[in-house]
C-alpha positions as CSV (number, residue, x, y, z in Angstrom):
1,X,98.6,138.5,115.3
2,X,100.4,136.3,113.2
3,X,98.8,137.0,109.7
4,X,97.2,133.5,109.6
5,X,93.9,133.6,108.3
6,X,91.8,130.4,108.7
7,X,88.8,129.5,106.8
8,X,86.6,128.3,109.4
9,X,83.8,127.0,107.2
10,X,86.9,124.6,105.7
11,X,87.8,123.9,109.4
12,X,85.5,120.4,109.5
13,X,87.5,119.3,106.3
14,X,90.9,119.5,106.8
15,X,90.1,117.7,110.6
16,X,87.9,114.8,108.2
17,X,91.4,114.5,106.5
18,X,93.6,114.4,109.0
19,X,91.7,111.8,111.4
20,X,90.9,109.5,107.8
21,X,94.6,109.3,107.1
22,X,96.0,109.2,111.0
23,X,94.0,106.2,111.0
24,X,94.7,104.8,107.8
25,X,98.5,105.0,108.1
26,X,99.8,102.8,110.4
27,X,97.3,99.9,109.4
28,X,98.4,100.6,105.6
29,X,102.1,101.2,106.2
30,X,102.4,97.8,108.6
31,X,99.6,95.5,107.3
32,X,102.1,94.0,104.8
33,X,104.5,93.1,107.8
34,X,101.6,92.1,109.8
35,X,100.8,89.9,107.4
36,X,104.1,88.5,107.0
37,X,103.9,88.0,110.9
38,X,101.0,86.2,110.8
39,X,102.4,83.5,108.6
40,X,101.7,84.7,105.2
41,X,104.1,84.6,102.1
42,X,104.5,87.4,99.7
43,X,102.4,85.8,97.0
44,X,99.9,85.0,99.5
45,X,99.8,88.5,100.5
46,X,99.6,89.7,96.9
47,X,97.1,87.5,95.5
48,X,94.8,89.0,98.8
49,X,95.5,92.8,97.8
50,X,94.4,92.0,94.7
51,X,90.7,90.4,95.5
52,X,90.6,93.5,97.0
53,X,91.3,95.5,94.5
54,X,88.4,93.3,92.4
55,X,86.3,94.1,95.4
56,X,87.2,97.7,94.9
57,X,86.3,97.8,91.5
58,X,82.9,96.9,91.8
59,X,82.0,98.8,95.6
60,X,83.7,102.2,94.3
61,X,82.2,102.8,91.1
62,X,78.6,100.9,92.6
63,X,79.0,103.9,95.7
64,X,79.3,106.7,93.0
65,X,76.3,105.9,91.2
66,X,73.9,105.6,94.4
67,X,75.0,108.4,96.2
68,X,74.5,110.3,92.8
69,X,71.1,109.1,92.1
70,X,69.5,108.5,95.9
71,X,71.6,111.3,97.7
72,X,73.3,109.7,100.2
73,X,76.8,110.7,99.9
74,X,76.8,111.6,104.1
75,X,75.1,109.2,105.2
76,X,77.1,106.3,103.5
77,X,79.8,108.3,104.2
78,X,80.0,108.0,108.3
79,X,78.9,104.3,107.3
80,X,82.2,103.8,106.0
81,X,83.8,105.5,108.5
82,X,82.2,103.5,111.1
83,X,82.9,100.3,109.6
84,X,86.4,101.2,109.6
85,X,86.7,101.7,113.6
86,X,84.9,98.2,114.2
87,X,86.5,96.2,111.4
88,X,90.3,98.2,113.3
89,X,89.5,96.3,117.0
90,X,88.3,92.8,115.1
91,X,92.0,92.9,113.7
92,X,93.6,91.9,117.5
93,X,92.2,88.7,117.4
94,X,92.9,87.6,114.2
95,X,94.7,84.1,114.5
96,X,98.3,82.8,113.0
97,X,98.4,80.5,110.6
98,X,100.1,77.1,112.0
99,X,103.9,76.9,110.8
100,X,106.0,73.4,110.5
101,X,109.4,73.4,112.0
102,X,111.8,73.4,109.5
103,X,113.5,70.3,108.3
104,X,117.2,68.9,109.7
105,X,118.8,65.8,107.9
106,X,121.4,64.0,109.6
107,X,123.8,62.0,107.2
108,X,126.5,59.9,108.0
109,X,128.6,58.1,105.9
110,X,131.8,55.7,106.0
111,X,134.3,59.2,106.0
112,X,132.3,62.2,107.5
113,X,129.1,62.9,109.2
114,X,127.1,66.0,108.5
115,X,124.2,67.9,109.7
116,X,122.0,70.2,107.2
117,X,119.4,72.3,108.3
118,X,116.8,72.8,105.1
119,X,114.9,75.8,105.3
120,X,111.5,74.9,103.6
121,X,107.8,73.7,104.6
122,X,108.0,69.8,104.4
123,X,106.1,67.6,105.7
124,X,107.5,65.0,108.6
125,X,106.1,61.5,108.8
126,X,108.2,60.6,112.5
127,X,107.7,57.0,113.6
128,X,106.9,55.6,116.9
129,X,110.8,55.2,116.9
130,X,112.4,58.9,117.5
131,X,116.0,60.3,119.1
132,X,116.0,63.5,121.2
133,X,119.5,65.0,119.9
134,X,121.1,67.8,121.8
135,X,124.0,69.7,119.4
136,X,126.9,71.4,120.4
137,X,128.5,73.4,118.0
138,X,131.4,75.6,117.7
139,X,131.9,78.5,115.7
140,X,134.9,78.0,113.3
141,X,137.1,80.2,115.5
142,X,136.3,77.8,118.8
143,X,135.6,80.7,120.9
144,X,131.6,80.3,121.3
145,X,130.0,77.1,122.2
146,X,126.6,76.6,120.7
147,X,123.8,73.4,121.9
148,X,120.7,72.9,120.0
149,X,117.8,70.5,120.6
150,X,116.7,68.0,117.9
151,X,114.0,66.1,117.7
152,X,114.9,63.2,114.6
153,X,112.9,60.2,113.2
154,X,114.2,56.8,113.8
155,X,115.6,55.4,110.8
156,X,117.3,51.8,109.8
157,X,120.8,51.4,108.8
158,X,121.6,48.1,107.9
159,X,119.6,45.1,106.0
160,X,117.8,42.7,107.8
161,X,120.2,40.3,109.5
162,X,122.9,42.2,109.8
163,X,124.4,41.8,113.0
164,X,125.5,44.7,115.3
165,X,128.8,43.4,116.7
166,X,130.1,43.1,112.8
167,X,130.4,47.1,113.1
168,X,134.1,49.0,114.6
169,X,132.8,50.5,118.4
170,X,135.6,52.8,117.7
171,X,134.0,56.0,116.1
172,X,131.5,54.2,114.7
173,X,128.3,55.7,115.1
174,X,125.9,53.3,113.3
175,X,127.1,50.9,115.6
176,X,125.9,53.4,118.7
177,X,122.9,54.5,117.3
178,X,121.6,50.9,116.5
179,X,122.6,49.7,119.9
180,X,120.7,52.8,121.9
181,X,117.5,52.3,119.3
182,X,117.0,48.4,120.2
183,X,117.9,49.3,124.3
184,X,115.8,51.8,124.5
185,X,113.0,52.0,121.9
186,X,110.1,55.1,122.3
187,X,112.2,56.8,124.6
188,X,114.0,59.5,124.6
189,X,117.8,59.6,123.8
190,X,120.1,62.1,124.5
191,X,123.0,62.9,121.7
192,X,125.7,65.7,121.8
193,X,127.0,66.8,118.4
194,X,130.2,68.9,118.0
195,X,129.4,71.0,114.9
196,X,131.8,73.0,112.3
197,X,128.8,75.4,111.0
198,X,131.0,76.5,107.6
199,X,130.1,80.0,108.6
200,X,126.3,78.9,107.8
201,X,127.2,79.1,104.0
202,X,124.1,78.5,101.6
203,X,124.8,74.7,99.2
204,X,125.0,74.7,95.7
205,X,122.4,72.6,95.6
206,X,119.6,73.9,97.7
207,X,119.8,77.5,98.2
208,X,117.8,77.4,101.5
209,X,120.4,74.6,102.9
210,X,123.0,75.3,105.1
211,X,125.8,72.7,106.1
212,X,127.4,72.0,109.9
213,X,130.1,68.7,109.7
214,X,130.0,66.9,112.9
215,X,132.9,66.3,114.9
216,X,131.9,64.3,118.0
217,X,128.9,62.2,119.0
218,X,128.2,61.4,122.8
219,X,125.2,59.0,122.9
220,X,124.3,58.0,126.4
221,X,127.9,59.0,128.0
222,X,129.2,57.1,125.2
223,X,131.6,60.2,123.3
224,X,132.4,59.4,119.5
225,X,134.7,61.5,118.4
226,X,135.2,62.3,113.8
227,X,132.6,59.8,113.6
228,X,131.6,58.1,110.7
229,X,129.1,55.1,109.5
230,X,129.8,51.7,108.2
231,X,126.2,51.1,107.6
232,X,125.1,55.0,106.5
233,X,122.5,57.0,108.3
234,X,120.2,59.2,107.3
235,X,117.8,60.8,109.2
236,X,115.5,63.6,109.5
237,X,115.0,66.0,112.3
238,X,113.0,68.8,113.6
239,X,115.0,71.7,115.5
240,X,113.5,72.1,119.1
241,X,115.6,74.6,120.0
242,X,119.2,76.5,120.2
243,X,121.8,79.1,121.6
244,X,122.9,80.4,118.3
245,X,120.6,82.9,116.8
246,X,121.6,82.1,112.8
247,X,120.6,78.7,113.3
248,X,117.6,79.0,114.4
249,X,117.1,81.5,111.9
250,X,117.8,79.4,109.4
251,X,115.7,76.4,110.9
252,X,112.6,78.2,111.6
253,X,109.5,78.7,109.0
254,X,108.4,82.0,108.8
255,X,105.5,81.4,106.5
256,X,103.0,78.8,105.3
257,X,103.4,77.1,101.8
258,X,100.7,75.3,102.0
259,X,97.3,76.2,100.5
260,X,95.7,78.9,102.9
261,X,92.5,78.2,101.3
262,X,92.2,75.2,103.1
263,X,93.0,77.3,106.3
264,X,90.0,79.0,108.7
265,X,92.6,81.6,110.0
266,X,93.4,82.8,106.4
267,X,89.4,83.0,105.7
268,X,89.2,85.5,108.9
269,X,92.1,87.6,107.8
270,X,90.8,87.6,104.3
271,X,87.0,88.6,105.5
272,X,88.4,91.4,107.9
273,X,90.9,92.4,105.4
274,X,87.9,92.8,102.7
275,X,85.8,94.7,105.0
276,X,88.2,97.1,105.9
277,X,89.7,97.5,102.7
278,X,86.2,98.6,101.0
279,X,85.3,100.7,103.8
280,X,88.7,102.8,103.3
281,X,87.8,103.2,99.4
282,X,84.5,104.0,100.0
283,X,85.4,107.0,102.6
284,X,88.4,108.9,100.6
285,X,86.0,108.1,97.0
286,X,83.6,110.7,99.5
287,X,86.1,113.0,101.1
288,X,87.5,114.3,97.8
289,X,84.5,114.8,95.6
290,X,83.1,116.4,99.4
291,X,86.5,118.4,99.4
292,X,85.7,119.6,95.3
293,X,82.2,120.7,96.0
294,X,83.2,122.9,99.0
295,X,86.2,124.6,97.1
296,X,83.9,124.8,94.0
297,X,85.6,126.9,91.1
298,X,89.1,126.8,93.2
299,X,89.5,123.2,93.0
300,X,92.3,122.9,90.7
301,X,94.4,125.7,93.4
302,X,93.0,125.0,96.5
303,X,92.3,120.8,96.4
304,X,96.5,120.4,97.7
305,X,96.4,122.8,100.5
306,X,93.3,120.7,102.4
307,X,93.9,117.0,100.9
308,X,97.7,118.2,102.7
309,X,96.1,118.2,106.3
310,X,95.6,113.9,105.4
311,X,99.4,114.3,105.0
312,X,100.3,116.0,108.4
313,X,97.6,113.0,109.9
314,X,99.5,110.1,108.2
315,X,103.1,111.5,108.7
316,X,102.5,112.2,112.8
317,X,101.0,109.3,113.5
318,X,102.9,106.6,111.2
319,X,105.9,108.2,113.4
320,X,104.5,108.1,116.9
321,X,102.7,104.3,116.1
322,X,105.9,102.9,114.5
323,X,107.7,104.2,118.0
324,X,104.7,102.6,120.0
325,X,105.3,99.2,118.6
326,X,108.6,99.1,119.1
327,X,108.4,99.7,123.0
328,X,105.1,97.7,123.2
329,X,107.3,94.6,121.3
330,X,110.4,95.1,123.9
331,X,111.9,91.7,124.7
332,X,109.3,89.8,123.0
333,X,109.8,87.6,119.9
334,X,106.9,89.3,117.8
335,X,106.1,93.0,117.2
336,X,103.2,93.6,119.1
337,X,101.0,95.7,116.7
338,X,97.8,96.4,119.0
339,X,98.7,100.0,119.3
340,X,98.4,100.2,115.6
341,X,94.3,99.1,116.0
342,X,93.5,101.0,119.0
343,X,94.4,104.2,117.6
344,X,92.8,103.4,114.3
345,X,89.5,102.9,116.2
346,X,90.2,105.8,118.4
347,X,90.5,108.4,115.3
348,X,87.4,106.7,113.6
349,X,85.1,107.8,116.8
350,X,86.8,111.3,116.9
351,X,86.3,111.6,112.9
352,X,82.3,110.4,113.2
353,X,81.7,113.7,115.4
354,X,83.1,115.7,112.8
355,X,81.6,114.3,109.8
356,X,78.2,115.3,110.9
357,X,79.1,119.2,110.9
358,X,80.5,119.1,107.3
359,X,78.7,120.6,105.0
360,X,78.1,117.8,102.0
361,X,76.3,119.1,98.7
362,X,74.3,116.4,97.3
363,X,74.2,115.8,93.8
364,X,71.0,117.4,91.8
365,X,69.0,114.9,89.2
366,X,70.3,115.0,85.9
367,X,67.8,113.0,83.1
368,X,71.6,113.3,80.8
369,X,74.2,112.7,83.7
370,X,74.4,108.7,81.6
371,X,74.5,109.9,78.0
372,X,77.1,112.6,78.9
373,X,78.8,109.9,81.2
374,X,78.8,107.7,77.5
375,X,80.5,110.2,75.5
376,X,83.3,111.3,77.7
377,X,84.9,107.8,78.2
378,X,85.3,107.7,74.5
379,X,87.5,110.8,74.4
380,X,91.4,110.5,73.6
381,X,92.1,112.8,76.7
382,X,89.8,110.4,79.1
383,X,91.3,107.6,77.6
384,X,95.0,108.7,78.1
385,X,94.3,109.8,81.4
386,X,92.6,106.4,82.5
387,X,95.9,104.4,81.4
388,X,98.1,107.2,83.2
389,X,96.1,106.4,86.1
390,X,96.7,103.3,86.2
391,X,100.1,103.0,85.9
392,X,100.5,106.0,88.6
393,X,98.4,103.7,90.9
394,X,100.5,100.2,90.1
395,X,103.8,101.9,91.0
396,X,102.3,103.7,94.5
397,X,100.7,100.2,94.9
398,X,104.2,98.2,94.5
399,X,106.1,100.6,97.6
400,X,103.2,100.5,99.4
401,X,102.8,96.8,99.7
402,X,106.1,96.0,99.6
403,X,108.7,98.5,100.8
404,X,108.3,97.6,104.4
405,X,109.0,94.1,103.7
406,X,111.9,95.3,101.7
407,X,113.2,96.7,104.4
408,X,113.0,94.0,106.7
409,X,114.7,91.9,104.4
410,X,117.6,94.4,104.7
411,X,118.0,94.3,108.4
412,X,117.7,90.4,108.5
413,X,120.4,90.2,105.8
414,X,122.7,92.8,107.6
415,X,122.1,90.9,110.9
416,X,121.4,94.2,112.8
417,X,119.9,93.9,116.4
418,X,119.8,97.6,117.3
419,X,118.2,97.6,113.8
420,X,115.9,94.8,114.4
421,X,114.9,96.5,117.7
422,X,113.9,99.5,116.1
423,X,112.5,98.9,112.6
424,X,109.2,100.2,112.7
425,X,110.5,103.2,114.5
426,X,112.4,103.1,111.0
427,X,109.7,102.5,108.8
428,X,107.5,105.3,111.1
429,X,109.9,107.7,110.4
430,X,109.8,106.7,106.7
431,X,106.4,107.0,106.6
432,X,107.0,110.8,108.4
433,X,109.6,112.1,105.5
434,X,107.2,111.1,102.9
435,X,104.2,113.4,104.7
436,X,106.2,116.1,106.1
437,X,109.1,116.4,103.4
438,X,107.7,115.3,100.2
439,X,103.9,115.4,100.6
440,X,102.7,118.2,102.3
441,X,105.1,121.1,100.6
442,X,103.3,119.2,96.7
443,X,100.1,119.5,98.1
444,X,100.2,123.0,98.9
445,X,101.9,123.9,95.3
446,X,100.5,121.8,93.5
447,X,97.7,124.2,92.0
448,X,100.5,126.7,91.3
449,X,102.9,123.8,89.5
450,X,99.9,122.8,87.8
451,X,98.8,126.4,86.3
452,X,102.3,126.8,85.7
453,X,103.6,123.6,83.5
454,X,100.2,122.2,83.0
455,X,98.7,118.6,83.3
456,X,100.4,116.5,80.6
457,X,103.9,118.1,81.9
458,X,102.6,117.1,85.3
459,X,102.0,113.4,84.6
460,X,105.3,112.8,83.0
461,X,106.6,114.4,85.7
462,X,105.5,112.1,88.2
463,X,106.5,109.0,86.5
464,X,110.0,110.2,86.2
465,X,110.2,110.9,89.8
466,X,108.7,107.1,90.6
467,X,111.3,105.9,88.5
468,X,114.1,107.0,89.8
469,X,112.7,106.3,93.4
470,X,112.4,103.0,92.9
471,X,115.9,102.6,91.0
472,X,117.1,104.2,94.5
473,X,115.8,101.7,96.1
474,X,117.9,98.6,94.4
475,X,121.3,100.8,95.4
476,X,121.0,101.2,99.0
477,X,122.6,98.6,101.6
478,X,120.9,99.6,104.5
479,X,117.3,100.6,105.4
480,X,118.2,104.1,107.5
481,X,118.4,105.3,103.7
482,X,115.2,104.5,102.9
483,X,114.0,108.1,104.5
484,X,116.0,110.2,102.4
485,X,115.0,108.6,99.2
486,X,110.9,109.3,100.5
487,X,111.4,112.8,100.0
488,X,110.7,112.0,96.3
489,X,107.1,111.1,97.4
490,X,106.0,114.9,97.6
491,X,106.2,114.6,93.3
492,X,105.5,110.8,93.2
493,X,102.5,110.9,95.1
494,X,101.2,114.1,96.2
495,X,101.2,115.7,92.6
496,X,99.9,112.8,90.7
497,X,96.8,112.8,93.3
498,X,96.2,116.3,93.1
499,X,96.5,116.2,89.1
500,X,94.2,112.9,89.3
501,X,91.5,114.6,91.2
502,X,91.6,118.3,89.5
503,X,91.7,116.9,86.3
504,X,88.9,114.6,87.0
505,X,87.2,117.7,88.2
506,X,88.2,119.5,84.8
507,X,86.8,116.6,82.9
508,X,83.0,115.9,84.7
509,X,79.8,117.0,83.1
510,X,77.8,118.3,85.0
511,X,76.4,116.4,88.5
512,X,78.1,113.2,87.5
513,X,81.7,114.5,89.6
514,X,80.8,111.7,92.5
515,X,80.3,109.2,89.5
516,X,83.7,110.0,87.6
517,X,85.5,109.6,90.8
518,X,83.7,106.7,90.9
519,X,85.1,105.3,88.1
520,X,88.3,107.1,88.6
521,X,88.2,104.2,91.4
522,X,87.5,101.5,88.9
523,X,91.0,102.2,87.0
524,X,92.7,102.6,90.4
525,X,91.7,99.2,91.6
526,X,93.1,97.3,88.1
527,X,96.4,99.1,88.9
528,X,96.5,97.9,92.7
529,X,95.6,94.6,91.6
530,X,97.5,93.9,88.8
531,X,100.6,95.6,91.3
532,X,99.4,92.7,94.3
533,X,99.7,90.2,92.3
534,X,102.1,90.5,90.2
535,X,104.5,92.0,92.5
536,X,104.0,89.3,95.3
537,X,104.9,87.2,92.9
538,X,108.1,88.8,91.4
539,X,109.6,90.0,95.2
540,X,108.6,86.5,96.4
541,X,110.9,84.8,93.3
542,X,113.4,87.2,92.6
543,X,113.9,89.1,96.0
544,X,113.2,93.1,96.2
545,X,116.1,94.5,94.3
546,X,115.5,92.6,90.9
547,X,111.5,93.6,91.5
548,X,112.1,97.0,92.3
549,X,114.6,97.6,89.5
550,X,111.6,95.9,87.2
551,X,109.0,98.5,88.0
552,X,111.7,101.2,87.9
553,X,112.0,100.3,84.3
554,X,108.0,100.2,84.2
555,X,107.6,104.1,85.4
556,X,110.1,105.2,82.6
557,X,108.0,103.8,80.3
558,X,105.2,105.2,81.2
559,X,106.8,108.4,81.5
560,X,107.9,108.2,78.0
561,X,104.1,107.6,77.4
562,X,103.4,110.6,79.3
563,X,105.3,112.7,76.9
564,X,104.5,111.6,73.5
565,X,100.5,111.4,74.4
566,X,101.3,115.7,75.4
567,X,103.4,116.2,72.4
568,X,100.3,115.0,70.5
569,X,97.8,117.1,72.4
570,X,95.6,114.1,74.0
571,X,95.6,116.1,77.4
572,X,92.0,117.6,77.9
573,X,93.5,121.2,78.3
574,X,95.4,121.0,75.0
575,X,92.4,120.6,73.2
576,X,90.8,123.3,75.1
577,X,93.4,125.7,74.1
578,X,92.6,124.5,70.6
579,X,88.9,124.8,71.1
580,X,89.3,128.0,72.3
581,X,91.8,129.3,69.3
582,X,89.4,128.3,67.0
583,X,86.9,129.6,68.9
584,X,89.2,133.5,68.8
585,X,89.4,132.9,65.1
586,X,85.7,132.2,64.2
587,X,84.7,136.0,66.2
588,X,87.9,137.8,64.5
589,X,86.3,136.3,61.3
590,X,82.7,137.0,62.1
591,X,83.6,140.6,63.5
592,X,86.0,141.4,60.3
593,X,82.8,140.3,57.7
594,X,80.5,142.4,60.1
595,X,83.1,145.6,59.7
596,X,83.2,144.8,55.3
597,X,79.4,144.8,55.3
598,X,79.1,148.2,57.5
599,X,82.1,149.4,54.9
């Protein structure tokens, strides 16, 4: 009626795509705040991604060579798929790691008295001796009263011998605090603090340190008010608890700085993460050689237009998951990310019912498939394309893994609670513009912008896009921004995987596609794990916009690279317009000495 026409044999394919990637997206897109939820730092999290990408460099290449020589591409196939669903509901009970309370010192000296709250994982040896403080502290303007709850380590003033009564009463607090300690030892004291927070401004000397001067004391009814210390104090605290919001932002730990290794939570998040992780590589190393040998001498043209059905999948449901958690999270303290593993499971049961009616062509035996496998990694075209590869992979690997956290730092430092409330309706809809506005419309041209400007133009292509993505990235003040730059992931991503896989396609001897992938994989997994670690490392030290600005200056690089290696013809369909010129010339020559001898 309306002109469609649907190719029902490839029916089963594009539904194995879009189930794979509906279930992939919203445990790829949020695992890195999830993560970050659970207690983990940036390194931490990097250093993970990247035993996983060494995991991935062993099972994806290992997975190309048996299904190539036992045959048993479907089978390990729904294995993978299978593992993914069960590995998806294991993820719910996955526990925290356990977080310090940050450190407060108290400091009082003969002119002022001051309270500093220290945003960093120290340890707290409290003695048997300890003060319960309550603070009250006004905003600079005096308009909002704010009380906080601190729980402080008893601490000696004066030298032995020193006797109380030598000390002024009279907004002296040593002399109250010594007095309280020796009435009322291992008990809790009560001790209202008047605060000036200096608009939570970060010290000179510690930039994780923010400075409140106090302005009264009441100890026990007893009100102190500018006090200061004859014999200085100097205590440390823990904050229990209070009404202003930045405070306790500042005072709380977010993540552990310890070593993890020493921790049996991280070893469950790590084993679950590894499972899953090889399970996902393993199933889309299948789908696409699957997808090549059903399309067959269309590949190059055709290979976008179903690998863009795993973009519809990952755009819908990175939208409607991202909304989920937000109104699953509503009033609580943590985003509550069990929708995100439910539905992953969910897909992965619908997806094993539709593996088993795709038609998978196994690989024939090949007594050469190894010595032809030899001689084409040794090419100047294989070789070139390997390194592009893995540069394409470390810069999809560094927005991947890190974006989202980007982002969050945005909102936190923009102090946004509508913002907050909705992030990962945010980052959803992020995810959403990359599928449906960059993605989607690349995969379904790509075979025609391919034909048309050819690989090597292609690859440098797609660098320059990433490039200037990520240079977007460092300009932007708020997060909402973030979707219109995505658009630029239609030539980012979506071309440089349809190139990656054609090309590979182009390039495979005979029965050994499966295998190239394969090792396709191997190169993939050194540019996601040289991208986890070292970009935990630098957004951890240097904060997002430095990193991101790094890797900008990274893609042009390698878009520079791009062009000189097709300049000098080291793309494999520059020397096969050469082969096949020569090729013209040698019959022209042949046919012209046939037509001198007949003369």
């Amino acid at each position: 009626m309306f002109g469609i026409k649907v190719n029902t044999q490839l029916l089963p394919l594009k539904m194995c795509y879009f189930l794979i990637f509906a279930c992939l997206a919203p445990i790829a897109g949020f695992l890195p705040t999830i993560a970050r939820q659970l207690g983990y730092s940036m390194t931490t999290y990097g250093a993970a991604m990247t035993f996983m990408s060494m995991i991935s460099m062993v099972v994806v290449p290992l997975s190309g060579v048996i299904v190539d020589k036992f045959r048993i591409k479907k089978k390990l196939f729904l294995v993978s798929i299978f593992g993914i669903g069960v590995v998806s509901i294991l993820f719910l009970f996955v526990p925290k790691v356990p977080l310090e309370l940050a450190k407060i010192e108290l400091k009082c000296d003969a002119q002022t008295t001051t309270m500093t709250v220290v945003n960093e994982n120290n340890n707290l040896q409290t003695t048997s001796n300890f003060t319960y403080y309550t603070a009250v502290a006004n905003h600079t303007s005096g308009a909002e009263l704010m009380t906080c709850k601190l729980n402080c380590q008893y601490a000696e003033l004066c030298s032995a011998g020193f006797e109380i009564n030598n000390l002024q009463t009279q907004s002296d607090l040593s002399y109250v605090w010594m007095r309280t300690a020796n009435e009322s030892q291992n008990k809790f004291n009560q001790i209202d603090l008047a605060l000036i927070p200096k608009d939570l401004e970060q010290t000179e000397e510690n930039a994780n340190s923010y400075v409140f001067q106090v302005l009264s004391v009441q100890i026990n009814g007893t009100q102190i008010r500018t006090p200061i210390c004859q014999c200085h104090l100097k205590t440390f605290c823990h904050i229990a608890s209070c009404s202003n919001d930045k405070i306790m932002e500042a005072a709380t730990v977010t993540t552990y700085r310890g070593n993890v290794l020493n921790l049996y939570q991280f070893w469950i998040f790590f084993g679950l993460l590894a499972t899953h992780w090889s399970c996902y590589l393993i199933s889309i190393a299948f789908i696409n050689p699957i997808c090549l040998d059903n399309l067959g001498d269309k590949s190059a043209e055709d290979f976008g237009r179903q690998k863009c059905w795993s973009s519809i999948g990952w755009g819908i449901f990175s939208i409607f998951i991202g909304w989920l958690v937000d109104v699953f999270s509503f009033n609580k303290k943590d985003k509550d990310y069990s929708p995100v593993f439910y539905c992953s499971a969910l897909m992965m049961a619908l997806n094993l019912g539709v593996v088993k009616t795709i038609k998978v062509v196994e690989t024939s035996k090949s007594e050469d498939r190894w010595k032809n496998m030899g001689g084409l990694f040794t090419k100047y075209y294989m070789i070139t394309f390997c390194i592009w590869s893995i540069f394409n992979t470390l810069l999809h690997t560094i927005v991947t893994n890190f974006l989202f956290w980007y982002m969050e730092d945005m909102v936190s430092a923009n102090n946004d609670h509508s913002q907050r409330a909705w992030l990962k309706t945010l980052q959803g809809l992020a995810q959403g513009i990359q599928c449906f506005g960059g993605e989607i419309p690349f995969f379904f041209w790509s075979g025609w912008i391919i034909r048309k400007i050819g690989y090597g133009n292609c690859m440098a292509l797609v660098m320059g896009s990433m490039a200037i993505r990520m240079y977007l990235y460092t300009v932007i003040w708020n997060p909402t921004w973030v979707i219109a730059i995505e658009l630029l992931n239609g030539v980012s991503y979506a071309l440089g995987y349809s190139v990656k896989m054609s090309y590979a396609k182009k390039v495979a001897p005979p029965d050994t596609l499966n295998t190239i992938i394969g090792f396709m994989g191997f190169f993939d997994c050194v540019g996601d794990s040289i991208a986890s670690l070292v970009g935990g490392y630098l957004f951890d030290t240097y904060g997002g916009v430095w990193s991101f600005r790094f890797f900008s200056y990274i893609a042009v690089f390698a878009c520079f690279l791009s062009i000189v290696t097709n300049c000098f013809g080291l793309t494999k369909e520059s020397i096969t317009l050469k082969e096949n010129a020569e090729s013209t010339n040698t019959d022209l020559k042949i046919a012209n000495n046939n037509t001198d001898k007949k003369m």
